[in-house]
TORBASE-619775 format. One record per atom (N, C-alpha, C): residue number from 0; atom name; x negated, y negated, z. Coordinates in steps of 0.1 Angstrom, whole numbers, always signed. Atoms other than C-alpha are relative to their C-alpha. Layout:
<nodes>
<node seq="NUM" atom="CA" x="X" y="Y" z="Z"/>
...
</nodes>
This chain:
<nodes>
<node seq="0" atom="N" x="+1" y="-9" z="+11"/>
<node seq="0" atom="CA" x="+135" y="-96" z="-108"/>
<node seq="0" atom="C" x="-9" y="+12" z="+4"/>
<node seq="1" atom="N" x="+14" y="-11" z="-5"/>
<node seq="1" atom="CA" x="+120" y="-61" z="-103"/>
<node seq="1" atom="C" x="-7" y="+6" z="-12"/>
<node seq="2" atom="N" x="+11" y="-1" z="+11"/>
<node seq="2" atom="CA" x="+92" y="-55" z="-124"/>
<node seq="2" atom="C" x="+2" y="+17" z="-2"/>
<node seq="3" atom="N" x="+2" y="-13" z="+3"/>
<node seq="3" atom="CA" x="+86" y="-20" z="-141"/>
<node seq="3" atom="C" x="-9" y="+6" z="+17"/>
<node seq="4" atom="N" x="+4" y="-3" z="-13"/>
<node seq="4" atom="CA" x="+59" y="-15" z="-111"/>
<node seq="4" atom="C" x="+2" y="+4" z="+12"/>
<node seq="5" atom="N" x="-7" y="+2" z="-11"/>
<node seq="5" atom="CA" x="+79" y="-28" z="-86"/>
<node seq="5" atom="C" x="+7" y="+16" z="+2"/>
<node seq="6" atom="N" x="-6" y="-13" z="-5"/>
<node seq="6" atom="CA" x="+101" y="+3" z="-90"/>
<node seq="6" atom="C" x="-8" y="+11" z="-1"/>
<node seq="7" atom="N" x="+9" y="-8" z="-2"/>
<node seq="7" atom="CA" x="+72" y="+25" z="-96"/>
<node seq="7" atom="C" x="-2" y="+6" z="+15"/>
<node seq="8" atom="N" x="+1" y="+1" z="-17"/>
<node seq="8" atom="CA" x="+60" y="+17" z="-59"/>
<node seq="8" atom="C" x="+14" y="+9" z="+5"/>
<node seq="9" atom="N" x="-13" y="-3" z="-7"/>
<node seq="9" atom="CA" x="+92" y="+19" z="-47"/>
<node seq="9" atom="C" x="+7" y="+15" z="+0"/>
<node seq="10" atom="N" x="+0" y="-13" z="+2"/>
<node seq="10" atom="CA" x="+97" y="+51" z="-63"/>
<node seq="10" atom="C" x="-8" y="+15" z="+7"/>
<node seq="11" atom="N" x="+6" y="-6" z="-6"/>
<node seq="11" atom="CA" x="+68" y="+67" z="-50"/>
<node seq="11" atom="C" x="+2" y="-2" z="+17"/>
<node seq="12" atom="N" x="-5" y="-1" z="-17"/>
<node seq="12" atom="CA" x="+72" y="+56" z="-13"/>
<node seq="12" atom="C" x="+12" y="+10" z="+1"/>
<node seq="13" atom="N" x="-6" y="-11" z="-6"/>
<node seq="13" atom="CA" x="+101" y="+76" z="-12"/>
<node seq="13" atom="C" x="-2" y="+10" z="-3"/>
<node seq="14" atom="N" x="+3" y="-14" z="+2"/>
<node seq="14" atom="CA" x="+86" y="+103" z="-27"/>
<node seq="14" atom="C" x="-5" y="+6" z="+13"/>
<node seq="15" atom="N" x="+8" y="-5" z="-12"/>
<node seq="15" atom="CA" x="+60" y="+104" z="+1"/>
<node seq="15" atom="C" x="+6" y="+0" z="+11"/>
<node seq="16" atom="N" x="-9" y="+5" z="-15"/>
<node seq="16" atom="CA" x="+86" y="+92" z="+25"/>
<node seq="16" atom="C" x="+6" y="+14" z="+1"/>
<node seq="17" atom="N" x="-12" y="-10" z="-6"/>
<node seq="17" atom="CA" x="+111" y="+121" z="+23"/>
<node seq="17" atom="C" x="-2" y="+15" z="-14"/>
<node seq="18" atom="N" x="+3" y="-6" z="+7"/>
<node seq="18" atom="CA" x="+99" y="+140" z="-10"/>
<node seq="18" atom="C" x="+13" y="+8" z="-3"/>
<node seq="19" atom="N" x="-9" y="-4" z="+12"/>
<node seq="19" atom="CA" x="+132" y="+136" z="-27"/>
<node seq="19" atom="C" x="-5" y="-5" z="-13"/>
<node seq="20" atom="N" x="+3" y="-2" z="+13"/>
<node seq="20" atom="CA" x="+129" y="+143" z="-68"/>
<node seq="20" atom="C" x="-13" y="+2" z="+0"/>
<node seq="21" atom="N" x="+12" y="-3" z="+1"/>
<node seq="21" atom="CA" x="+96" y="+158" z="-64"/>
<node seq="21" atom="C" x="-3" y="+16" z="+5"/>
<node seq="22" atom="N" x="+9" y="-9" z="-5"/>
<node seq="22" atom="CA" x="+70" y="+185" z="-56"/>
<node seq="22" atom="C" x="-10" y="-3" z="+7"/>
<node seq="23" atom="N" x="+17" y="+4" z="-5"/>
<node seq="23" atom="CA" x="+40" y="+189" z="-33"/>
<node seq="23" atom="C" x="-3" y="+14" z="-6"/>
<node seq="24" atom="N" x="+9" y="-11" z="+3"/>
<node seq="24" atom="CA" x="+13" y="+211" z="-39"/>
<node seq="24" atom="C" x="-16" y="-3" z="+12"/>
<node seq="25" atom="N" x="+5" y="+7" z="-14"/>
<node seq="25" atom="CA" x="-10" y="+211" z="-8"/>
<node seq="25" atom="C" x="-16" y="+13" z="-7"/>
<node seq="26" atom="N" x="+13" y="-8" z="+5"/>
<node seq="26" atom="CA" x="-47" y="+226" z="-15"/>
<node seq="26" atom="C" x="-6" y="+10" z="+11"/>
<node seq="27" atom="N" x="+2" y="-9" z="-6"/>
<node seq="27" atom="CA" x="-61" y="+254" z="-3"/>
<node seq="27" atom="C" x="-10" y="+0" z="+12"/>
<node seq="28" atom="N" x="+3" y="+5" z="-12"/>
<node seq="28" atom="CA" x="-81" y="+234" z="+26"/>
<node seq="28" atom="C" x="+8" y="-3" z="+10"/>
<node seq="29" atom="N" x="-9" y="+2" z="-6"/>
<node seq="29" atom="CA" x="-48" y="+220" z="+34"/>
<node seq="29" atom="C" x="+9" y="+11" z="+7"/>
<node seq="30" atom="N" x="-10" y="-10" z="+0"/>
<node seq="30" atom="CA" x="-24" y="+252" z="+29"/>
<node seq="30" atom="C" x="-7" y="+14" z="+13"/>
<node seq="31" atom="N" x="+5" y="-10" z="-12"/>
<node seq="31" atom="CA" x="-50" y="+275" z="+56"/>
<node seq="31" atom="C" x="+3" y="-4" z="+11"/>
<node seq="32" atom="N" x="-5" y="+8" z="-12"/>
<node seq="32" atom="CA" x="-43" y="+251" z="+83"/>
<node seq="32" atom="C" x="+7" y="+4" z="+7"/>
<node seq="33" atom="N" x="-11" y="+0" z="-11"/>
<node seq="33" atom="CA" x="-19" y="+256" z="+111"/>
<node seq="33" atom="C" x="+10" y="-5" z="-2"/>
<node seq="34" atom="N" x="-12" y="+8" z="+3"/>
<node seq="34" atom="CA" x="+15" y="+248" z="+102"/>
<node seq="34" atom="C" x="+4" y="-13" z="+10"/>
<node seq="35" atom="N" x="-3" y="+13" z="-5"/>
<node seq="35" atom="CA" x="+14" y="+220" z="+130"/>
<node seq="35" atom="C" x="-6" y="-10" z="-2"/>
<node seq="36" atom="N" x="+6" y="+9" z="+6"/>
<node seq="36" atom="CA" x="-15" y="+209" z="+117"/>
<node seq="36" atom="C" x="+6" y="-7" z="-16"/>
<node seq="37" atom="N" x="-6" y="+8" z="+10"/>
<node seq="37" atom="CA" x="+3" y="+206" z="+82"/>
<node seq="37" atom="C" x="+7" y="-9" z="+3"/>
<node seq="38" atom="N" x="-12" y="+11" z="-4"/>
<node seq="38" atom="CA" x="+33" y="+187" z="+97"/>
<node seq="38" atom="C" x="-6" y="-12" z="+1"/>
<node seq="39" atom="N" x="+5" y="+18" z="-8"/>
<node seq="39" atom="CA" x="+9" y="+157" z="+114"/>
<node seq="39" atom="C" x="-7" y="-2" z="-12"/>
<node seq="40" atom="N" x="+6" y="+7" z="+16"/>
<node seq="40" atom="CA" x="-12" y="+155" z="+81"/>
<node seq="40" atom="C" x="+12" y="-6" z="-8"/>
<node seq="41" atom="N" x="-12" y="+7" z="+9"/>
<node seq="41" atom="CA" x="+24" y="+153" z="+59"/>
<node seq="41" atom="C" x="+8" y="-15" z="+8"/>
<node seq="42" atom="N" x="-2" y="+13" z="-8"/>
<node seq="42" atom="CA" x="+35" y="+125" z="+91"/>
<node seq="42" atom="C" x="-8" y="-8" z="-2"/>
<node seq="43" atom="N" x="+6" y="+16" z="+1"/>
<node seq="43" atom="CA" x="+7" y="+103" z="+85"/>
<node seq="43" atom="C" x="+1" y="-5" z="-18"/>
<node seq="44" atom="N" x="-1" y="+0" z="+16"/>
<node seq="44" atom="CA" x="+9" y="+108" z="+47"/>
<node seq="44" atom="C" x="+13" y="-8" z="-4"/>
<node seq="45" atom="N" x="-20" y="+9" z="-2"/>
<node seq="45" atom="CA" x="+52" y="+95" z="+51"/>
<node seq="45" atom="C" x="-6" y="-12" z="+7"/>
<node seq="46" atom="N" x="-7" y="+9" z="-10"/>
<node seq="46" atom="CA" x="+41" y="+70" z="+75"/>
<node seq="46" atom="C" x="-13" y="-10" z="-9"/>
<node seq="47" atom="N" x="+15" y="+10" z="+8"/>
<node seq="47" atom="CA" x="+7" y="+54" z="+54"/>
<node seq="47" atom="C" x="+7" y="-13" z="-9"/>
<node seq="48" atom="N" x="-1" y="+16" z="+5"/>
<node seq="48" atom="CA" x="+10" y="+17" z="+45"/>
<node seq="48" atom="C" x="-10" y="-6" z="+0"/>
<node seq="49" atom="N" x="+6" y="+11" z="+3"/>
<node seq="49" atom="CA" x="-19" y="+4" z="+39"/>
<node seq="49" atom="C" x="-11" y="+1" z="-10"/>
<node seq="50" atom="N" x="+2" y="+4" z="+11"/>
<node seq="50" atom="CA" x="-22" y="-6" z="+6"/>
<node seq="50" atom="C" x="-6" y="-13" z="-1"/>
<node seq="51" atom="N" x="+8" y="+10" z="+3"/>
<node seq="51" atom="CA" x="-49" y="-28" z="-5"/>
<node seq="51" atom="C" x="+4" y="+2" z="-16"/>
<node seq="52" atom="N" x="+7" y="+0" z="+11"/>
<node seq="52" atom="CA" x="-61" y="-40" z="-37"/>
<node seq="52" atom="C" x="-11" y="+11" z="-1"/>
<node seq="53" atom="N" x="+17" y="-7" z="-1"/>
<node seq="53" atom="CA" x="-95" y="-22" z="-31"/>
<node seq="53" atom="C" x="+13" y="+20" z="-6"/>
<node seq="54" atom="N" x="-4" y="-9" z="-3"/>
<node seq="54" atom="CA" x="-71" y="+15" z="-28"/>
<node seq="54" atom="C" x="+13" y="-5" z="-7"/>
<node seq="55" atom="N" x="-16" y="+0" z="+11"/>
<node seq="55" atom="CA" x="-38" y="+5" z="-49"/>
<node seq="55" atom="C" x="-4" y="-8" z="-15"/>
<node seq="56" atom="N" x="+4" y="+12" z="+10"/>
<node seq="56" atom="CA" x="-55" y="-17" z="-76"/>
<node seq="56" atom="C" x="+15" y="+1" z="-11"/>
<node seq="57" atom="N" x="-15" y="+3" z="+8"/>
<node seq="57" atom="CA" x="-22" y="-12" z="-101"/>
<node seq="57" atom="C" x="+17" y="+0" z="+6"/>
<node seq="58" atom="N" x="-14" y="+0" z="-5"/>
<node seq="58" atom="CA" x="+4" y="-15" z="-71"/>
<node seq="58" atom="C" x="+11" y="+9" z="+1"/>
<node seq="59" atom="N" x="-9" y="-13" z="+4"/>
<node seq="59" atom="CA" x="+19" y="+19" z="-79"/>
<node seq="59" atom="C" x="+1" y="+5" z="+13"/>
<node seq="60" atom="N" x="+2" y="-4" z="-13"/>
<node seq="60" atom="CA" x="+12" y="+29" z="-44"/>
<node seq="60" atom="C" x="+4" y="+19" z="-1"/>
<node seq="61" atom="N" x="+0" y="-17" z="+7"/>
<node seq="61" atom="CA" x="+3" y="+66" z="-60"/>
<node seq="61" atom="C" x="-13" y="+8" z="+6"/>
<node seq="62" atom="N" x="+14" y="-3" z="-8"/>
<node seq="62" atom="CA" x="-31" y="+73" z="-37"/>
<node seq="62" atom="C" x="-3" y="-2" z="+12"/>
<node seq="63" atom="N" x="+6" y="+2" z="-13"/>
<node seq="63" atom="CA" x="-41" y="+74" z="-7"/>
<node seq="63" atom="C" x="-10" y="+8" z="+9"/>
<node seq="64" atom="N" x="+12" y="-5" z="-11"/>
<node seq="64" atom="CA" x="-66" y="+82" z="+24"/>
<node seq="64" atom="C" x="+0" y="+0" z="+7"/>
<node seq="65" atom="N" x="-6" y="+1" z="-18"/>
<node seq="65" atom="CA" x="-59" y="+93" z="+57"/>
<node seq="65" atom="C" x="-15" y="+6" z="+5"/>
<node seq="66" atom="N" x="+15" y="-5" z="-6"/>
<node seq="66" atom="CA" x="-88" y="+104" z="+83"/>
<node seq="66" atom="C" x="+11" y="+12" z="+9"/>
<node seq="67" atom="N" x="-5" y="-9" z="-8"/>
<node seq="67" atom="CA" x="-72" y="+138" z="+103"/>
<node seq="67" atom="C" x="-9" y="+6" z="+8"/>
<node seq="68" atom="N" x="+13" y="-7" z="-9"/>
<node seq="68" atom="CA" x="-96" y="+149" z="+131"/>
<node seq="68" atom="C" x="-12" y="+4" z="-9"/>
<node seq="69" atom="N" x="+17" y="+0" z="+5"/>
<node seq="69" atom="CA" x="-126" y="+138" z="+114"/>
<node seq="69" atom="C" x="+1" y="+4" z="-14"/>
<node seq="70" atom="N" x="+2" y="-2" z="+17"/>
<node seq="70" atom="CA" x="-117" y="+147" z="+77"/>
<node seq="70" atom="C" x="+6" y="-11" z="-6"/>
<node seq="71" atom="N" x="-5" y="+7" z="+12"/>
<node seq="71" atom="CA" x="-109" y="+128" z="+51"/>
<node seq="71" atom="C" x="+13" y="+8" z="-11"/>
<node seq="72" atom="N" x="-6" y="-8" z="+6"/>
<node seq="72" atom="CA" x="-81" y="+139" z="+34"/>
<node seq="72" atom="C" x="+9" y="-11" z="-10"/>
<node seq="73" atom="N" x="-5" y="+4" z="+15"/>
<node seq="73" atom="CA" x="-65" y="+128" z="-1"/>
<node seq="73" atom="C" x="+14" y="+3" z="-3"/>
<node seq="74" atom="N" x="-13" y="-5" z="+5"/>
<node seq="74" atom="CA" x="-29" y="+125" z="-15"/>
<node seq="74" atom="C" x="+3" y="-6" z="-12"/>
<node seq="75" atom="N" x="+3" y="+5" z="+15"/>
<node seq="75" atom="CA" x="-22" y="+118" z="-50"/>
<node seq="75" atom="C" x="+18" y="+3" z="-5"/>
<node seq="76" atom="N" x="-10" y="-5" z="+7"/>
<node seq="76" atom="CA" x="+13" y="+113" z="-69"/>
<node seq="76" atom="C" x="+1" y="+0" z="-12"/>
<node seq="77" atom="N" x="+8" y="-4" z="+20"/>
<node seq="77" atom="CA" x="+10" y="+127" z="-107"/>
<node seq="77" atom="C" x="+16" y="-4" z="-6"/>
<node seq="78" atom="N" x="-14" y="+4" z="+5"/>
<node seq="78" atom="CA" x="+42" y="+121" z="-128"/>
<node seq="78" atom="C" x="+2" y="+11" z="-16"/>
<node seq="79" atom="N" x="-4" y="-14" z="+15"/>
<node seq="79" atom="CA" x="+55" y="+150" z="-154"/>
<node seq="79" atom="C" x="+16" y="-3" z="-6"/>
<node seq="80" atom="N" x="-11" y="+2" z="+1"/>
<node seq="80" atom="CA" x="+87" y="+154" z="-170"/>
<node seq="80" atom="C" x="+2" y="+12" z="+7"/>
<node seq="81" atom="N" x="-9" y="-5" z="-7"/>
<node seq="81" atom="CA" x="+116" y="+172" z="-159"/>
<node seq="81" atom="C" x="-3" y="+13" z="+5"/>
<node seq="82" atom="N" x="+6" y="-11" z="+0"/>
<node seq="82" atom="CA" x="+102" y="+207" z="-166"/>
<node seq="82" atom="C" x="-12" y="+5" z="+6"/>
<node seq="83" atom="N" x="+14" y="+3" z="-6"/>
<node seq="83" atom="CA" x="+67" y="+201" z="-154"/>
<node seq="83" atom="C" x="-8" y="+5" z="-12"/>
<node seq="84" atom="N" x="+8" y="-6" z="+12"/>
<node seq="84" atom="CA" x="+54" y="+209" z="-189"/>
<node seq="84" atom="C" x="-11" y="-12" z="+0"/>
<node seq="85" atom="N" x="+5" y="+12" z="+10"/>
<node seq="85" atom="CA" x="+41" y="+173" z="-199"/>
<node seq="85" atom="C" x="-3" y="-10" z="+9"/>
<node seq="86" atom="N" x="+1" y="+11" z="-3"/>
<node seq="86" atom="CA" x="+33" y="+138" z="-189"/>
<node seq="86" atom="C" x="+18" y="-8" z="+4"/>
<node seq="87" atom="N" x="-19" y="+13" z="+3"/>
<node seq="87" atom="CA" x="+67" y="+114" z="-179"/>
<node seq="87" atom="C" x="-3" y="-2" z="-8"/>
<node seq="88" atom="N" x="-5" y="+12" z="+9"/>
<node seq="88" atom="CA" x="+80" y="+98" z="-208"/>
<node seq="88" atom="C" x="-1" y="-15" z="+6"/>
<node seq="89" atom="N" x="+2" y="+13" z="-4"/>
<node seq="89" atom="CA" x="+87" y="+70" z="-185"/>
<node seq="89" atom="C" x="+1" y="-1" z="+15"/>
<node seq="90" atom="N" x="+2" y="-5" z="-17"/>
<node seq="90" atom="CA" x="+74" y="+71" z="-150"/>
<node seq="90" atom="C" x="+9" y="-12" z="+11"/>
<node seq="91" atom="N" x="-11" y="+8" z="-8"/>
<node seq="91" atom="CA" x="+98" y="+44" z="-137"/>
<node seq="91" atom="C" x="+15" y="+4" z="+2"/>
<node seq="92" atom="N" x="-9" y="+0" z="+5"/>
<node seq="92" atom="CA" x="+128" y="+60" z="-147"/>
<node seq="92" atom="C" x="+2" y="+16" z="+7"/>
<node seq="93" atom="N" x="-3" y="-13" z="-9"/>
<node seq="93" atom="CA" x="+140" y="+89" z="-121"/>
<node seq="93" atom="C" x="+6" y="+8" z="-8"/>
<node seq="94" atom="N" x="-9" y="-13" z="+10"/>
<node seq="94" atom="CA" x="+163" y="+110" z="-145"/>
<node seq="94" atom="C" x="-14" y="-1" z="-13"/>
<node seq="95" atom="N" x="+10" y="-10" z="+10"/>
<node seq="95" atom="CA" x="+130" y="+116" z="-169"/>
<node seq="95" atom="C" x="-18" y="+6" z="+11"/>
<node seq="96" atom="N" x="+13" y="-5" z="-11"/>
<node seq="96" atom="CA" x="+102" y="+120" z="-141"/>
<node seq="96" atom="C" x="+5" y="+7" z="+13"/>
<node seq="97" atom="N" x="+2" y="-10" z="-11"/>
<node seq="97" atom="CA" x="+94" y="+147" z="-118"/>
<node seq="97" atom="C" x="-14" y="-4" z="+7"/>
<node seq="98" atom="N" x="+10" y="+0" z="-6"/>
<node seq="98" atom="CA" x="+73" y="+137" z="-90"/>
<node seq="98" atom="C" x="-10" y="+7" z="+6"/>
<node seq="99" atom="N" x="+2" y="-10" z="-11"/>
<node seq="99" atom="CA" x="+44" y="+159" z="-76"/>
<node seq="99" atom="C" x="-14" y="-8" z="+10"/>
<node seq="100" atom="N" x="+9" y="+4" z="-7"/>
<node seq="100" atom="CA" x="+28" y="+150" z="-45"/>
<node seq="100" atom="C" x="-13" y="+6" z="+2"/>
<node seq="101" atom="N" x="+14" y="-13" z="-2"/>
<node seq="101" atom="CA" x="-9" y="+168" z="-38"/>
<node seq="101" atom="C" x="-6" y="-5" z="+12"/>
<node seq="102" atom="N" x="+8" y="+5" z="-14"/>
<node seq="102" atom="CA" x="-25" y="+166" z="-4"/>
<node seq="102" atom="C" x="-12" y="+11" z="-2"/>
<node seq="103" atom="N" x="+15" y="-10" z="+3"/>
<node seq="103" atom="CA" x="-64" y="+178" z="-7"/>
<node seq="103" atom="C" x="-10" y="-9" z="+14"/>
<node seq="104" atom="N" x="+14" y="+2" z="-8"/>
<node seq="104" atom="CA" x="-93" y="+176" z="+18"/>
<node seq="104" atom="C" x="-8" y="-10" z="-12"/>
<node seq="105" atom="N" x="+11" y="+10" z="+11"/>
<node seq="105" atom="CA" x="-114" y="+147" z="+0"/>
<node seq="105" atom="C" x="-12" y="+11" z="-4"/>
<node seq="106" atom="N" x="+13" y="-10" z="+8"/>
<node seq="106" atom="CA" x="-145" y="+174" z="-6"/>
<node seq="106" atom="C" x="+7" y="+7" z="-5"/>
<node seq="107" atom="N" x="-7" y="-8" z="+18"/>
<node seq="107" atom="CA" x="-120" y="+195" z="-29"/>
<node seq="107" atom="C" x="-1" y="-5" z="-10"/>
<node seq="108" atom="N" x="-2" y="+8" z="+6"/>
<node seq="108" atom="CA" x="-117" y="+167" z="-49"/>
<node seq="108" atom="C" x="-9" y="+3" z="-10"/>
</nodes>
């Protein structure tokens, strides 16, 4: 049986995986950067698996923390509706949620 979560996760990985039904929004530590430098940050960001308890505690697999030549850097998946006015109605449920990804330098935060 797949739990509400289950597809949560599931949903997000492919967000971060291939950032179909979504948005990023990349912060203005990230967005100065070197466009090659963007690419290998958004590569480890698609390729990150490791989800603990300590760093996933509700399994949603909606956070994370990479290290990129010595920074820390942060990625976060938020959930709106369709428009991007509001909160999801129901964040499991692809035809009412719009995904947006955010990639920030941890000291933006």
């Amino acid at each position: 049986m797949i739990t509400t979560t289950t597809k949560i996760s599931e949903l997000n990985d492919q967000c971060r995986k291939s950032l179909s039904n979504s948005n990023m929004n990349l912060s203005v530590g990230i967005y100065m950067r070197e466009t090659e430098e963007i690419t290998e940050i958004l590569e480890l960001i698609k390729n990150f698996d490791t989800f603990t308890q300590d760093n996933d505690p509700y399994g949603e697999h909606d956070f994370g923390s990479i290290q990129y030549k010595g920074e820390k850097i942060f990625w976060k998946i938020d959930y709106y509706d369709l428009n991007l006015e509001y909160l999801s109605p129901d964040t499991a449920d692809p035809a009412k949620t719009k995904r947006v990804l955010t990639v920030m330098l941890a000291e933006e935060y």
